[in-house]
Phi, psi and omega in degrees: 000138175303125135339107159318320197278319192293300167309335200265335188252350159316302193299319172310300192297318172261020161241068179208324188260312157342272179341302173281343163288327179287306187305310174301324164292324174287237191017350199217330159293295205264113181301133166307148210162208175308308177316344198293324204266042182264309190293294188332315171312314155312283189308351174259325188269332151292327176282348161307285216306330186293314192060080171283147156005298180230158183313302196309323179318300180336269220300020162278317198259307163330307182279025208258303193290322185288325164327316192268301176340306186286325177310301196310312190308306196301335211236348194257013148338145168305164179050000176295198192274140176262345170296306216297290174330306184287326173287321175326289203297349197272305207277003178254297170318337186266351180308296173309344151272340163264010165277323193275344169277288191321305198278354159328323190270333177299301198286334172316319215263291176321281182350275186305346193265345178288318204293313190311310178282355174265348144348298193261332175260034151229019165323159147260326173286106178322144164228128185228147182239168173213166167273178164313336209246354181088032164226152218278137172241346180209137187230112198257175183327301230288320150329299198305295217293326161310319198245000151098040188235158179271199190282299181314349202283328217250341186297128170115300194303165164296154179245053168270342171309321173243040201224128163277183277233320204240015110278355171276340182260355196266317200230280169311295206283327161293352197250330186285303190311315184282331185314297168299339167272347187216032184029031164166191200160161175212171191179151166271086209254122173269154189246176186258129137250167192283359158262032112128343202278153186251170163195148224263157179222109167285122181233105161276105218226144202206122225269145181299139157233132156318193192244017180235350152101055130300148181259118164253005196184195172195130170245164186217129171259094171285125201217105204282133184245023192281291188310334181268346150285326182301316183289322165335305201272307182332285167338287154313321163284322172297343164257001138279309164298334165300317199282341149322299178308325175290294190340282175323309186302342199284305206264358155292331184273313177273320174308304200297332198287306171334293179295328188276347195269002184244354171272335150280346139307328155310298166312329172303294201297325175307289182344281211293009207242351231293297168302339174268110179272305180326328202247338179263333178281348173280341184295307182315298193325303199291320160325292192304300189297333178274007192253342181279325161301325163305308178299356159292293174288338150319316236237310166310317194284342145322302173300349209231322196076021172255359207258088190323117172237153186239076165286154173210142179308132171188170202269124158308349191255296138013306164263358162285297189301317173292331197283291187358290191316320158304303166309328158294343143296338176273017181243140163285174172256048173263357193253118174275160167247098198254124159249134166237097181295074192320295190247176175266056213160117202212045185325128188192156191256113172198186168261140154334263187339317216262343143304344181252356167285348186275306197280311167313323179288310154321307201271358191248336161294308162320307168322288175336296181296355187228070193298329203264347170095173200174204180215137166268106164296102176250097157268161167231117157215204216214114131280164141256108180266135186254140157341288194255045179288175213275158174327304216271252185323343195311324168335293171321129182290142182308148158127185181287195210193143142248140217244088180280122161223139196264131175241120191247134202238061163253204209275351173084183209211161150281160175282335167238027164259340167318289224290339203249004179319310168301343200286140186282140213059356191288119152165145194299355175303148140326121194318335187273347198236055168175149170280327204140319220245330195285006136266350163312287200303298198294333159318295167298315178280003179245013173265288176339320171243066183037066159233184185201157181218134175241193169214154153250127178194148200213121174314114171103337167302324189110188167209161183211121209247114151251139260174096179284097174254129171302125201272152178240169160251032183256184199279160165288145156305136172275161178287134168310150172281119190304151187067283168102009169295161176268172175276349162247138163247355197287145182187176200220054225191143214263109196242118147261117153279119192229128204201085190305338171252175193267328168326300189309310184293327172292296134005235207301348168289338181273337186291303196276357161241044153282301196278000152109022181242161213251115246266154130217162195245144193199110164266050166164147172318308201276336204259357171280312174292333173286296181309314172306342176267340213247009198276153157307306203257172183272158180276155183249334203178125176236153194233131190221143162269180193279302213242112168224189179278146147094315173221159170269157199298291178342308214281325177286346135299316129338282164293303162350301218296308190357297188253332184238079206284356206224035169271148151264151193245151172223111161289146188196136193196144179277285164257171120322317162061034186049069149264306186275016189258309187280344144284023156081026164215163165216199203310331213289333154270002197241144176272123190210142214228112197270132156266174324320134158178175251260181218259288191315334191282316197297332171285330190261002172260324145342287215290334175287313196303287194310305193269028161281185161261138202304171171256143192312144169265000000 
């Protein structure tokens, strides 16, 4: 696209060559005289027409013309001199190319210095020039609007005006020093606005020299970085809490295994103790410290997203009402409990347990915040989340939603301990009187089941922590018979077991063949395939864990299935670690069994196991 400027000297070039063609032919034409002074005439209404560089200029050259104009009448008589006449024509044509070469090069000059400056005043990065001595000589909008000043505010001033007292001498003046020493530089410096609030700033800065390589200034390309720390520190937590979570699922996976070998030997010894009260109650004690420890490594394995759930449909307002009692034990009774139900009826797809790990931790973080007693709220409502939903949520896939929130009139969060309240270990508590984790855990388990959770909180306001579950229409689930055990376990039919570590694995080979059935044992997938090419007979049942070295339970099953289509299986695992997600099953289809758990439950899921129908081949 064409130039203005471009347009302007087209135009010059060619009244200029007109002009000087004309003049010469009327010259050639037109006898000399009074007429002479006509071409002249040109030359004044031209030099209006070019808009030389500076007004003084205009009026120089005009009166310049009108000069050569009154020579020419004078010197232009009929019959006068004809040189005299040709130096005339000479010194009015070249008036006119040097007027029309000046103002070509102005407008040139303009064009560009127009371009440079809307450059700089539609910057999105503040530009600032200063003198030497620090005081602002340019300023463009984008500065000025960062620190919340117009332009004029800032031409003159020092630029301790936009420094407090202890950056300008901690940051900027050593940061101005290197900058003169090495012509430039760059640093993160924080700056002042005038309603007094700071914000961190990248300033990139170069110091101006004469043409003679004097330092005459300084320029700085300001770039307010508050949004870009902030996705930083984002950034840096999700990728601490991933790696935190694996950490967590590895070591919630050998604990629990750790925890099922001390709850089952634990049962053992109760049986045989059955008459010793002296020997069952320290027995009970230790039962108990492993059932808290289970309840630990839950709340990790939440947190980690590793954490087998047995989901169902089922109405959320419904398990707020069964659970409530419970909860109410964990309170005193200075603290009320309020439910508001939007509808009758609040539908999601989860695991039970992992709602109500949700709901306990919430009301025992409230508790916390309200030493002096207050009121706790439990809502339930219904969203839609649209394409352009709040921030918090963006994750999430669009469409509905049920909103469990817990609201608490305790004492409220700061703004940077809210942001950092998910975080595992993250707490304000005393080391004796918190873990960490209970909001981590809410976190986690409402990722887990394709949800999201924010807290909204203000110091002396409360807090109100919400917890997003994708809403269902389907009919509620009846609840499964726990366990599912039988009333006899006993049975004499050929069990491969298989378990990598060994305590654990010794443990349940004496529970099943205490009940008459006859074991074979394989602490790893290939020494499970070799005993199975090497038994005469087909297996009635193999018991396995999900996650060992060298092979996963799935996949070693799977070859068993090869040669044996109707054996059964029972899976057992502290997680998963998605093995069974990536075979196309999950808990509510798979017979699969979390550790920890108890010697009785697990003989009677045997016993079930056997007495079912084979699985189709």
């Amino acid at each position: 696209m064409t130039s203005q400027a471009e347009m302007e000297r087209h135009a010059i070039t060619s009244s200029v060559l007109l002009l000087s063609a004309a003049i010469l032919i009327f010259d050639l034409l037109v006898p000399l005289g009074i007429a002479g002074c006509i071409p002249y005439v040109a030359v004044v209404l031209l030099s209006a027409r070019v808009r030389a560089p500076q007004p003084r200029y205009t009026w120089a050259v005009a009166i310049g013309t009108s000069l050569l104009t009154l020579l020419g009448f004078y010197f232009s008589p009929a019959g006068g001199a004809l040189w005299m006449v040709l130096v005339n024509r000479g010194l009015a044509l070249f008036a006119i190319w040097v007027t029309a070469a000046l103002a070509v090069q102005h407008r040139e000059a303009e064009d560009a210095l127009y371009r440079r400056n809307q450059a700089l005043e539609q910057s999105r990065e503040g530009i600032a020039i200063c003198d030497l001595e620090g005081r602002i000589q340019f300023v463009n909008p984008a500065l000025a609007n960062m620190h919340g000043y117009v332009v004029e505010d800032l031409l003159g001033e020092g630029l301790e005006l936009l420094h407090t007292s202890e950056q300008v001498s901690g940051e900027l003046l050593p940061f101005i020093a290197r900058v003169r020493a090495r012509g430039g530089g760059l640093a993160e410096i924080d700056h002042l606005r005038r309603d007094g609030s700071c914000f961190p700033a990248r300033v990139s800065a170069t110091l101006l020299k004469s043409d003679r390589g004097e330092p005459r200034g300084i320029v700085a390309i300001v770039d307010d970085i508050g949004d870009e720390l902030e996705l930083e520190m984002q950034l840096r937590q999700v990728q601490k809490m991933e790696s935190v979570g694996r950490l967590a699922g590895g070591v919630a996976h050998d604990f629990n295994t750790i925890l099922g070998c001390i709850q089952g030997n634990c049962e053992l010894l109760e049986q045989r103790a059955s008459g010793e009260r002296r020997l069952r109650e320290p027995l009970e004690e230790i039962h108990r410290a492993a059932e808290r420890g289970t309840g630990l490594t839950r709340q990790l394995l939440a947190f980690s997203r590793n954490q087998v759930l047995e989901t169902r449909v089922l109405d959320l307002n419904e398990l707020i009402c069964e659970f409530e009692p419970m909860l109410r034990r964990l309170l005193t009774e200075d603290i009320e409990v309020v439910r508001a139900f939007e509808r009758a009826e609040a539908r999601v797809r989860a695991d039970p347990g992992s709602l109500q790990q949700i709901l306990m931790n919430l009301v025992v973080n409230a508790s916390d915040a309200m030493p002096r007693g207050g009121r706790i709220t439990l809502e339930t409502s219904s969203v839609l989340l649209e394409e352009d939903r709040e921030e918090a949520f963006r994750d999430l896939e669009a469409g509905p939603y049920v909103v469990l929130t817990l609201t608490d009139t305790g004492c409220g969060m700061k703004e940077e301990v809210r942001r950092r309240a998910f975080e595992p270990f993250f707490s304000t508590k005393d080391i004796d009187k918190g873990t960490g984790l209970g909001l981590s855990m809410v976190y986690g388990i409402a990722k887990q089941s394709d949800g999201g959770a924010v807290i909204e909180s203000a110091p002396g306001r409360g807090t109100a922590v919400r917890v997003l579950l994708p809403e269902v229409f389907e009919g509620v689930e009846a609840r499964a018979p726990a366990g599912g055990a039988a009333a006899d376990t006993s049975g004499s039919e050929t069990v491969l077991l298989v378990e990598d570590d060994e305590a654990f694995r010794s443990l349940l080979a004496s529970v099943l063949e205490e009940r008459g059935y006859r074991v074979l044992v394989a602490a790893h997938p290939a020494e499970a395939l070799q005993l199975s090419d090497g038994h005469p007979e087909a297996l009635d049942c193999i018991v396995t864990d999900v996650v060992m070295p060298g092979m996963n339970g799935v996949d070693m099953v799977a070859k068993l299935r090869e040669t044996q289509r109707e054996l059964r299986v029972l899976f057992m695992s502290g997680y998963t670690d998605d093995v069974l997600s990536e075979r196309g099953g999950s808990v509510g289809e798979l017979n699969f069994l979390h550790k920890p758990f108890g010697m009785e439950e697990f003989a009677g899921r045997v016993r079930s196991l056997l007495d079912a129908d084979p699985p189709e081949s």
